[in-house]
C-alpha positions as CSV (number, residue, x, y, z in Angstrom):
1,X,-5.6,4.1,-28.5
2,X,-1.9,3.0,-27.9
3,X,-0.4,2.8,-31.5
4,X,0.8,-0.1,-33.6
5,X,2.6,-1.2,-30.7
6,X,1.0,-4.5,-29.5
7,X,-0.1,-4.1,-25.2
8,X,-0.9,-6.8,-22.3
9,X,-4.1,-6.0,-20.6
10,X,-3.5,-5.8,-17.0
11,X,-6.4,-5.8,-14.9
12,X,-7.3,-3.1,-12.0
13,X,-9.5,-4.8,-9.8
14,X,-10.6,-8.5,-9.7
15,X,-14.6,-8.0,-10.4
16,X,-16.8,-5.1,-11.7
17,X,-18.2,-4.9,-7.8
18,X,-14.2,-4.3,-6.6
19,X,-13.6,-2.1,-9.7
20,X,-16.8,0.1,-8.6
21,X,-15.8,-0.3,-4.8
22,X,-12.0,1.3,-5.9
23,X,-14.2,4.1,-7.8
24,X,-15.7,5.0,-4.5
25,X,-12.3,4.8,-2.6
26,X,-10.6,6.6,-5.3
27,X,-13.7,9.8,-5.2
28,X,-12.6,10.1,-1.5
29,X,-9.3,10.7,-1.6
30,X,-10.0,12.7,-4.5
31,X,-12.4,15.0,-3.0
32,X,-11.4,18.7,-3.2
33,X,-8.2,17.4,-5.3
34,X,-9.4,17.5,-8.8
35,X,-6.3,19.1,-10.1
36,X,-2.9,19.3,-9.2
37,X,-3.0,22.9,-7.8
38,X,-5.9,21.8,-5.5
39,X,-3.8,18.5,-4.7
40,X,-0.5,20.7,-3.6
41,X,-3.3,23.1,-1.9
42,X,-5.2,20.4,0.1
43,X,-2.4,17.3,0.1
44,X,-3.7,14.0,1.6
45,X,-3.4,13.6,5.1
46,X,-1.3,10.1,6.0
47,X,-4.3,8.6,7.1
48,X,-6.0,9.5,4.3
49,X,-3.0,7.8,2.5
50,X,-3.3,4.6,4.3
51,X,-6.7,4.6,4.1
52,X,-7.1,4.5,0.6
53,X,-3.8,1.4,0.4
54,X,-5.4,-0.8,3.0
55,X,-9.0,-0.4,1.3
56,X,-7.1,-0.9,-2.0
57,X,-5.3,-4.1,-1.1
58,X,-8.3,-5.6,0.3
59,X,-10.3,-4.5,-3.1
60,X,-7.8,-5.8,-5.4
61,X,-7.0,-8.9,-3.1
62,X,-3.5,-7.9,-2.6
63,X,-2.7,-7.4,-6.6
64,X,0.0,-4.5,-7.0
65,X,-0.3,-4.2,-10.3
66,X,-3.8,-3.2,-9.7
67,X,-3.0,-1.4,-6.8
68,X,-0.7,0.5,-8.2
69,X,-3.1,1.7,-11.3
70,X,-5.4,3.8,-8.9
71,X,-2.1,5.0,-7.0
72,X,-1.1,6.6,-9.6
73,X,-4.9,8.0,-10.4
74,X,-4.5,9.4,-7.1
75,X,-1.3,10.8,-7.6
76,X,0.4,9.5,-4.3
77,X,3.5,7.4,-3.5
78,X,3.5,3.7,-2.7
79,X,6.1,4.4,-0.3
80,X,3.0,5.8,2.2
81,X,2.3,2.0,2.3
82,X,1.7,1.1,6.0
């Protein structure tokens, strides 16, 4: 639900296999950080980090507004970009 305000579908991955391939990448990283006081406890290493970006840019064929979505699922900055 978003309101009476009208919305533009973006999409987050470029097939259901890449959107289910970004799932798997996105459990990963996630492991052990399923909320924020386990995230500050057990913060993503930088290869981690750059690990997750490369497999995401190859998953969503380069698309940063796609790439973006499931950086900010993972709660980590773009700036970690390699």
């Amino acid at each position: 639900m978003h309101g009476t305000d009208s919305w533009d579908a973006q999409l987050v991955a470029p097939s259901l296999e890449s959107f289910w391939k970004c799932v798997v990448l996105f459990r990963e990283i996630a492991r052990n950080r399923a909320n924020p006081v386990q995230l500050e406890m057990n913060p993503p290493a930088d290869e981690e980090i750059n690990a997750f970006l490369n497999g995401l840019h190859r998953l969503c064929d380069g698309n940063e507004t796609a790439i973006s979505f499931w950086v900010v699922q993972a709660e980590i900055g773009m700036e970690s970009e390699s």
